[in-house]
N, CA, C and O atoms as a MOPAC input file, in Angstrom:
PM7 MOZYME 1SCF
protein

 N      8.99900 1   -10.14800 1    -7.25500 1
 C      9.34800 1    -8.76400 1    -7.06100 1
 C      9.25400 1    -8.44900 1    -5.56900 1
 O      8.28800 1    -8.80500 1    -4.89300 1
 N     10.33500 1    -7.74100 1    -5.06300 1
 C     10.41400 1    -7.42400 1    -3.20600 1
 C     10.49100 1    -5.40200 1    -3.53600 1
 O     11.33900 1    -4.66700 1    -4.04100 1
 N      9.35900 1    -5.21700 1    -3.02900 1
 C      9.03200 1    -3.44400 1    -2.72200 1
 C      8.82400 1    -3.44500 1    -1.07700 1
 O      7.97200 1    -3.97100 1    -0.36000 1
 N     10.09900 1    -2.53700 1    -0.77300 1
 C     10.09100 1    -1.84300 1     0.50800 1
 C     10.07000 1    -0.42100 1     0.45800 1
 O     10.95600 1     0.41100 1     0.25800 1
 N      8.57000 1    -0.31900 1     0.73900 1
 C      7.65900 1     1.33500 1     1.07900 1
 C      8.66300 1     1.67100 1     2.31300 1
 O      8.99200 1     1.07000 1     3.33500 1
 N      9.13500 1     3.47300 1     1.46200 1
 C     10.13200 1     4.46000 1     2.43200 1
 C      8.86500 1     5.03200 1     3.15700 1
 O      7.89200 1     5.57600 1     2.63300 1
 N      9.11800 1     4.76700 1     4.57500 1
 C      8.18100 1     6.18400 1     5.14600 1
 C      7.97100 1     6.84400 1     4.69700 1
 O      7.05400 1     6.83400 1     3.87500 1
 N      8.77500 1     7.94000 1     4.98800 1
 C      8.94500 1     9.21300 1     4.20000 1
 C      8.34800 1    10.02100 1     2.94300 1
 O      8.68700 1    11.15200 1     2.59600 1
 N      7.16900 1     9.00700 1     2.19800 1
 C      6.26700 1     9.30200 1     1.23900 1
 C      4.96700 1     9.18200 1     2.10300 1
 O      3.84100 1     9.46100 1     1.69000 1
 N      5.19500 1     8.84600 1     3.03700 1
 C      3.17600 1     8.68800 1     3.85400 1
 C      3.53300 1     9.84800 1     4.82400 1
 O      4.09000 1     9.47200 1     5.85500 1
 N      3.36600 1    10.90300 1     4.72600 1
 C      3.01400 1    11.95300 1     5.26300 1
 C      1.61400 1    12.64200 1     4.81300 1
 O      0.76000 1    12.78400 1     5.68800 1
 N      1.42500 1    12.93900 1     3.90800 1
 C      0.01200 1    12.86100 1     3.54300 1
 C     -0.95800 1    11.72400 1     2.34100 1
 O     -0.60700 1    10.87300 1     1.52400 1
 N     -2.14400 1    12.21600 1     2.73900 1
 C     -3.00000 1    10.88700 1     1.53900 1
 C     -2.54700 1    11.04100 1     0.04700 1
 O     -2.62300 1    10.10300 1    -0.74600 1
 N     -2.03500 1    12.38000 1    -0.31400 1
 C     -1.99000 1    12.95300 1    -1.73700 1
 C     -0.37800 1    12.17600 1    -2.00200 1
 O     -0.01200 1    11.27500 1    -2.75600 1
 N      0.11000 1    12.76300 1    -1.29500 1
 C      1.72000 1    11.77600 1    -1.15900 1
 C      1.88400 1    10.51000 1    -1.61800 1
 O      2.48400 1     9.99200 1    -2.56000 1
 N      0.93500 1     9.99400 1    -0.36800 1
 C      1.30000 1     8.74300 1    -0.44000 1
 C      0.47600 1     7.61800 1    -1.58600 1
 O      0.72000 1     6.42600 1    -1.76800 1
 N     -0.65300 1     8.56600 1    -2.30200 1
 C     -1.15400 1     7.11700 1    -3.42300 1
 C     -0.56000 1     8.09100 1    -4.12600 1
 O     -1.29700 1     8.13300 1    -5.11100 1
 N      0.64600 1     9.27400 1    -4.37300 1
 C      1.12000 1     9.37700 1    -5.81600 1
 C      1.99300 1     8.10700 1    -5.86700 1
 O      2.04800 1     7.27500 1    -6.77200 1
 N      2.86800 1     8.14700 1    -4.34400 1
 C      4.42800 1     7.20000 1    -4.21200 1
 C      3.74500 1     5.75700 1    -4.55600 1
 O      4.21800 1     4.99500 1    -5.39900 1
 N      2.37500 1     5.43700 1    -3.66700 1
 C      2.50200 1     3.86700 1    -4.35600 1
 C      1.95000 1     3.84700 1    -5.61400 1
 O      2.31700 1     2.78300 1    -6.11100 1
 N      1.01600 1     4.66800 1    -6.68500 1
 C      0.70400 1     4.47300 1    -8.12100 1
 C      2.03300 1     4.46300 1    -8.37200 1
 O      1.96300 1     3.59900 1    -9.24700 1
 N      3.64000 1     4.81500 1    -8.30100 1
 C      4.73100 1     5.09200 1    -8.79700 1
 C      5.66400 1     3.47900 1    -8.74200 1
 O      6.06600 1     2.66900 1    -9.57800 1
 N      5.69200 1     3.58600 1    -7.57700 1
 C      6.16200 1     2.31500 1    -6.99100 1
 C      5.62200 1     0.77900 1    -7.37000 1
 O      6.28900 1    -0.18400 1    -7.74900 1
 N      4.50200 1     0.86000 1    -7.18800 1
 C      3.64400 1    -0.47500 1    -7.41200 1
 C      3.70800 1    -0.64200 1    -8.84000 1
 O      3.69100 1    -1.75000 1    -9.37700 1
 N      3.77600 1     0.38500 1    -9.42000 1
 C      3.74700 1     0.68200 1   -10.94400 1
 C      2.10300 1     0.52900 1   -11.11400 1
 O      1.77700 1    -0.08500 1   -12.13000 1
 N      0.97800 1     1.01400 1   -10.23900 1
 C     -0.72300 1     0.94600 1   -10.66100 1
 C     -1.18100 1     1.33700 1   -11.88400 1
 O     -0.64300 1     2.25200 1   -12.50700 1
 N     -1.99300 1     0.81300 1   -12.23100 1
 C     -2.57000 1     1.45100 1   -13.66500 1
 C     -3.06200 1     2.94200 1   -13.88600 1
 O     -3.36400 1     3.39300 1   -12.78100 1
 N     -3.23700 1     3.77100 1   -14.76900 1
 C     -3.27300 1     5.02700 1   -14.93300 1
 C     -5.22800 1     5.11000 1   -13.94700 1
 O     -5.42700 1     5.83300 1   -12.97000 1
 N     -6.01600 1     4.44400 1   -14.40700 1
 C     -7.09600 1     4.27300 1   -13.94800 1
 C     -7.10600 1     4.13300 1   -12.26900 1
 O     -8.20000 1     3.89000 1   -11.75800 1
 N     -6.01100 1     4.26700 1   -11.44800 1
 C     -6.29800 1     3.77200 1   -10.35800 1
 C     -6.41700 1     4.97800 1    -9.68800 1
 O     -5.77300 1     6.01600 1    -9.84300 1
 N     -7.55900 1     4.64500 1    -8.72000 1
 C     -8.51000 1     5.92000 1    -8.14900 1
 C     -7.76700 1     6.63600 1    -6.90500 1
 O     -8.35000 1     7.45000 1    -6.18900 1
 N     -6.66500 1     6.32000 1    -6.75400 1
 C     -5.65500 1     7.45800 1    -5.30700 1
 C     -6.58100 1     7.39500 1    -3.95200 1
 O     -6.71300 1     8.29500 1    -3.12300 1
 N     -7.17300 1     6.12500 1    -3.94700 1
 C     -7.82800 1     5.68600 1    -2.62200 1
 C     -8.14600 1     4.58200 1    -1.88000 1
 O     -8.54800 1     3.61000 1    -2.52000 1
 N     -8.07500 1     4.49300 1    -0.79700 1
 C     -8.10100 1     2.67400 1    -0.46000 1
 C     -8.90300 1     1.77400 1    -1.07400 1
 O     -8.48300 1     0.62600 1    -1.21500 1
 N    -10.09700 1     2.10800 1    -1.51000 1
 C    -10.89500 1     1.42900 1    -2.44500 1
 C     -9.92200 1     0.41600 1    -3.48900 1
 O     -9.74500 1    -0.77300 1    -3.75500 1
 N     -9.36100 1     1.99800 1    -3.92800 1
 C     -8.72000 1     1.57100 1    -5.43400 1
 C     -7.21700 1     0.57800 1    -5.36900 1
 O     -6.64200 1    -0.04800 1    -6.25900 1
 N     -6.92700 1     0.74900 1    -4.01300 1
 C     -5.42500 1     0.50700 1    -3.49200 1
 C     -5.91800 1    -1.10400 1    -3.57200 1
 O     -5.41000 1    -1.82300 1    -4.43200 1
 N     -6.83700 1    -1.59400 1    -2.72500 1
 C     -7.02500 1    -2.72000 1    -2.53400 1
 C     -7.28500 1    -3.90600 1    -3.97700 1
 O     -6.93200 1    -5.06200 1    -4.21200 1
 N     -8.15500 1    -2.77300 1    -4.75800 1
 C     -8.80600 1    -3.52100 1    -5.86000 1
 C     -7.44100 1    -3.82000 1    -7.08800 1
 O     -7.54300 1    -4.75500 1    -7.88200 1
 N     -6.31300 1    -2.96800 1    -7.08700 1
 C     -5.05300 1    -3.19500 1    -7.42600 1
 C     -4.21300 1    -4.11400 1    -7.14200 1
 O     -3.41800 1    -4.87200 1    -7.69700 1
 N     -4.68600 1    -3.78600 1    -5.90500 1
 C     -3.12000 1    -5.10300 1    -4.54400 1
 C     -4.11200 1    -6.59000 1    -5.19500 1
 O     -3.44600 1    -7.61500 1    -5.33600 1
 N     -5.15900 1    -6.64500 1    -5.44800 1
 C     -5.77700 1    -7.89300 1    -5.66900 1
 C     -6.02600 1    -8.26700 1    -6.72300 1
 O     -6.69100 1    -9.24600 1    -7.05900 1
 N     -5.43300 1    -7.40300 1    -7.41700 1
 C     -5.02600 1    -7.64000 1    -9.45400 1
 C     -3.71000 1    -8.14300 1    -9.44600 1
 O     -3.52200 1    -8.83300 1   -10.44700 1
 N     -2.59600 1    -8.05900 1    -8.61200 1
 C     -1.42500 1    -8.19100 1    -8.88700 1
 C     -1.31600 1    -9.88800 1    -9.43800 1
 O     -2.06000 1   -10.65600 1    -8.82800 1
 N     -0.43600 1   -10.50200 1   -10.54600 1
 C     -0.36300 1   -11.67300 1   -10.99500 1
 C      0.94200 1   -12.42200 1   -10.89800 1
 O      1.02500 1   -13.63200 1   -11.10500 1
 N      1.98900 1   -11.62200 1   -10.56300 1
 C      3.13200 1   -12.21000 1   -10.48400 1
 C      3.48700 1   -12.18900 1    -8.92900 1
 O      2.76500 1   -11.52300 1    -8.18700 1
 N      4.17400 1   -12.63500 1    -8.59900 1
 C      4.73600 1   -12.67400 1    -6.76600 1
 C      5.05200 1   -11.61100 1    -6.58400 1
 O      5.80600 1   -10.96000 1    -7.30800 1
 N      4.46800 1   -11.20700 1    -5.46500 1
 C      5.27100 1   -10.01000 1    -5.10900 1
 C      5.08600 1   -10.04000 1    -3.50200 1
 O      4.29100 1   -10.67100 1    -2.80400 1
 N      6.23300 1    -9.01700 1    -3.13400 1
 C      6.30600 1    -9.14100 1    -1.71600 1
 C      6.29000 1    -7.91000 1    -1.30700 1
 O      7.34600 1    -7.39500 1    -1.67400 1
 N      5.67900 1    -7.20200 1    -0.76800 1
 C      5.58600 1    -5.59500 1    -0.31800 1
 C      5.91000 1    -5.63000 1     1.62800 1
 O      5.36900 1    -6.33300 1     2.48200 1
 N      6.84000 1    -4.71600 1     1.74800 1
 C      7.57900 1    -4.43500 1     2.73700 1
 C      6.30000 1    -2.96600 1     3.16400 1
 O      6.11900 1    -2.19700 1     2.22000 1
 N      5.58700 1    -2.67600 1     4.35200 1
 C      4.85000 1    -1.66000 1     4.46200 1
 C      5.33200 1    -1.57900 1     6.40800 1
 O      5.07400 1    -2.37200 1     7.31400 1
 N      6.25600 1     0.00600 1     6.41400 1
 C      6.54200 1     0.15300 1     7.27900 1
 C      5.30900 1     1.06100 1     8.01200 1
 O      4.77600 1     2.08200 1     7.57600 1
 N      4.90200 1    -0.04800 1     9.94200 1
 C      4.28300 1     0.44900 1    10.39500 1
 C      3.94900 1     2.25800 1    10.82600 1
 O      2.80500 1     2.66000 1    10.61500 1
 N      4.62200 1     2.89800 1    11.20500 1
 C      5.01500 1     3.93000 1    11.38500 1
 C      4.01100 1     4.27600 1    10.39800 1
 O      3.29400 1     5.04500 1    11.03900 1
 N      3.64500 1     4.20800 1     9.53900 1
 C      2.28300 1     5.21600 1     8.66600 1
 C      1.52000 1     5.32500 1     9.24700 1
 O      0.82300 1     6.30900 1     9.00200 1
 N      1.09900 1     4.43300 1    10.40400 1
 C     -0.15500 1     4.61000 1    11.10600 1
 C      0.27400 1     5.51600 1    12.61100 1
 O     -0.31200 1     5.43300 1    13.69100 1
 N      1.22900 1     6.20000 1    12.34200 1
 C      1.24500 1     7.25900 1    13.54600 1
 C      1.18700 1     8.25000 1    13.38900 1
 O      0.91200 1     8.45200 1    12.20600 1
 N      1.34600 1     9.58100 1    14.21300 1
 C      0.87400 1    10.69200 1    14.14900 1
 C      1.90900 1    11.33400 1    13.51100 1
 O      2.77300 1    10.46200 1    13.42300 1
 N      2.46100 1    12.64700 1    12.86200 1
 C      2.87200 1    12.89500 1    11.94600 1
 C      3.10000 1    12.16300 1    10.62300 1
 O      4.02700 1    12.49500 1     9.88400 1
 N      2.35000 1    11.27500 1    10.35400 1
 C      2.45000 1    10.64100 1     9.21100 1
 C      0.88000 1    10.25700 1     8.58500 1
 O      0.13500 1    11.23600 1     8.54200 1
 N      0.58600 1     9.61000 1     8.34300 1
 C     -1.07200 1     8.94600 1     8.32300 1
 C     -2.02700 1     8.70700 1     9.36000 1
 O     -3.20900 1     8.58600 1     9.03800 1
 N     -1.70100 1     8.62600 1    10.50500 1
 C     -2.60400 1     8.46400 1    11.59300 1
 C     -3.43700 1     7.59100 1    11.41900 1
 O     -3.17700 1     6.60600 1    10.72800 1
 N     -4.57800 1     7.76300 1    11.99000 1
 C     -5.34900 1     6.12900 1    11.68400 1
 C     -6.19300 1     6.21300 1    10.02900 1
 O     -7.19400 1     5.51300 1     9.87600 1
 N     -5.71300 1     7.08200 1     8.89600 1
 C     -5.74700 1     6.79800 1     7.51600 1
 C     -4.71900 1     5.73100 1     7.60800 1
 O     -5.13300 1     4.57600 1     7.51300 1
 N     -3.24700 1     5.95500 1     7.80400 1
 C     -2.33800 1     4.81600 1     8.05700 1
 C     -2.91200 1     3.61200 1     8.68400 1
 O     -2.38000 1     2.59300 1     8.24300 1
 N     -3.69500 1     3.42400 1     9.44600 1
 C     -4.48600 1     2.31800 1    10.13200 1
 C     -4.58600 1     1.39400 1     8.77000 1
 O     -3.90400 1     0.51800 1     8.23900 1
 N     -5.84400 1     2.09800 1     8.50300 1
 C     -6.60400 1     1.93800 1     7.74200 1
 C     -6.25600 1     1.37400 1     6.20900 1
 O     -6.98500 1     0.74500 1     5.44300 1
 N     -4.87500 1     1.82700 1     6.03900 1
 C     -4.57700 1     1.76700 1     4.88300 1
 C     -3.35800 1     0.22100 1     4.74800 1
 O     -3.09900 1    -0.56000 1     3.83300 1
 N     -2.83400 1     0.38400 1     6.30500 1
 C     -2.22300 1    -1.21800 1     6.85500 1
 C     -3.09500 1    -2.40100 1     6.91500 1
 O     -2.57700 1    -3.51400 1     6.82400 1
 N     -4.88100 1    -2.22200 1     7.11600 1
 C     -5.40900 1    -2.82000 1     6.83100 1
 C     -5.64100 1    -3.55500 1     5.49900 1
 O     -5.90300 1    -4.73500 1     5.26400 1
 N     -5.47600 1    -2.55800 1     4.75300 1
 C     -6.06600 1    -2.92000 1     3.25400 1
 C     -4.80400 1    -3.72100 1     2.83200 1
 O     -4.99400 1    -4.79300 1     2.25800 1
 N     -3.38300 1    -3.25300 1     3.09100 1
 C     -2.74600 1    -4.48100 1     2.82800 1
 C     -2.70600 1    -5.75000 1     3.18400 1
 O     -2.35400 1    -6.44400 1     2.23000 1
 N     -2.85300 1    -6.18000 1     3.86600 1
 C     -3.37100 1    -6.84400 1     5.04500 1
 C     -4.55800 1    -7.74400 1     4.91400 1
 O     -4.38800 1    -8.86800 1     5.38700 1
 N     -5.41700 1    -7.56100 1     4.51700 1
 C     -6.40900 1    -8.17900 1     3.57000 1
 C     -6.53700 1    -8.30600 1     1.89900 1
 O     -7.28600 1    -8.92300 1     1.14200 1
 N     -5.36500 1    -7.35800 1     1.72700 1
 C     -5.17800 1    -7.65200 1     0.08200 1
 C     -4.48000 1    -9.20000 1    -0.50100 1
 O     -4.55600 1    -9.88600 1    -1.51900 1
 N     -3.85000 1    -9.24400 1     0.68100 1
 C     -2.61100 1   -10.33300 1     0.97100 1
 C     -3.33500 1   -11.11900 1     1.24600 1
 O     -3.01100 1   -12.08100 1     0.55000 1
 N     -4.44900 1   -11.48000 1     2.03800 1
 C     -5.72500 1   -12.54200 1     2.69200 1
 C     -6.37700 1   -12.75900 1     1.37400 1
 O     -6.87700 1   -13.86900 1     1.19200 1
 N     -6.45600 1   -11.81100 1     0.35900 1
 C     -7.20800 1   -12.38600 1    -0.66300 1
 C     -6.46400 1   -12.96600 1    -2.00600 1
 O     -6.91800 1   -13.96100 1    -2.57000 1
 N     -5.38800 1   -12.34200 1    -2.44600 1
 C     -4.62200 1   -12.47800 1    -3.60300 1
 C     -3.46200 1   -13.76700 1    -2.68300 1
 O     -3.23100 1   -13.89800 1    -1.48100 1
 N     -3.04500 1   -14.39500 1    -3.67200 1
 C     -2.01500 1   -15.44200 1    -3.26000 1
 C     -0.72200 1   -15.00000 1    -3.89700 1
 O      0.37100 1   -15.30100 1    -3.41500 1
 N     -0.86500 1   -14.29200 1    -4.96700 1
 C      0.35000 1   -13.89900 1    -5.22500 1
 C      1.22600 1   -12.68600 1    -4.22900 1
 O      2.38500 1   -12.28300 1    -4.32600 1
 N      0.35200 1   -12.39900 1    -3.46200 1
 C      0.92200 1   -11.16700 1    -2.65800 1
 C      0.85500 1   -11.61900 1    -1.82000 1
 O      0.04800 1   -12.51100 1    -1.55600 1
 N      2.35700 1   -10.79200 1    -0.51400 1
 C      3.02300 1   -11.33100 1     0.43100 1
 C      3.18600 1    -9.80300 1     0.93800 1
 O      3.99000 1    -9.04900 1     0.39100 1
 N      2.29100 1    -9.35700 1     2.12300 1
 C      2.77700 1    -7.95700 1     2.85100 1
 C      3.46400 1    -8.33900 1     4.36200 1
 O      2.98400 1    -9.20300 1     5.09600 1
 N      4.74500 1    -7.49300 1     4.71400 1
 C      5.14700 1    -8.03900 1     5.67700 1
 C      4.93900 1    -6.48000 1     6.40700 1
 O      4.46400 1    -5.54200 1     5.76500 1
 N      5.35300 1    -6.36400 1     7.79200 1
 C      5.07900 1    -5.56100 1     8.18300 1
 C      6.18700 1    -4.74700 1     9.13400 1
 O      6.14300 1    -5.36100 1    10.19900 1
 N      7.02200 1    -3.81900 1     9.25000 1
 C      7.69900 1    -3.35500 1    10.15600 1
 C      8.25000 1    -2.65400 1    10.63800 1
 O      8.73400 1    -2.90100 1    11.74300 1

């Protein structure tokens, strides 16, 4: 599976874990926070490849929550083998 995250949903925190619980397709249980983002991205079982455009981590958009939240992909990908985050 290839998911390329639109900007345009990371303008705020509420935004943006509705767009990825939607997108990622997350479980109803998933907590709308990096905690929960990560502990998801590292459940995933089939291949997947997530497209996460930098630009979240700038100002009108996420700011360094966007940092923060490029991180967690980023190490979700360092831990799960089935996941592939690219970045751009």
């Amino acid at each position: 599976m290839q998911i390329r995250l639109a900007p345009e949903n990371f303008k705020t925190r509420e935004t943006a874990h509705t767009y990825l619980k939607e997108i990622l397709h997350l479980p109803d249980y998933y907590g709308r926070n990096l905690d929960a983002l990560y502990d998801c991205l590292c459940e995933i079982i089939t291949k997947t490849t997530i497209t996460v455009p930098r630009v979240i981590a700038s100002d009108g958009y996420l700011g360094e929550y966007g940092k923060t939240m490029i991180a967690v992909f980023h190490d979700a990908a360092k831990e799960n083998k089935k996941l592939q985050v690219n970045f751009e």
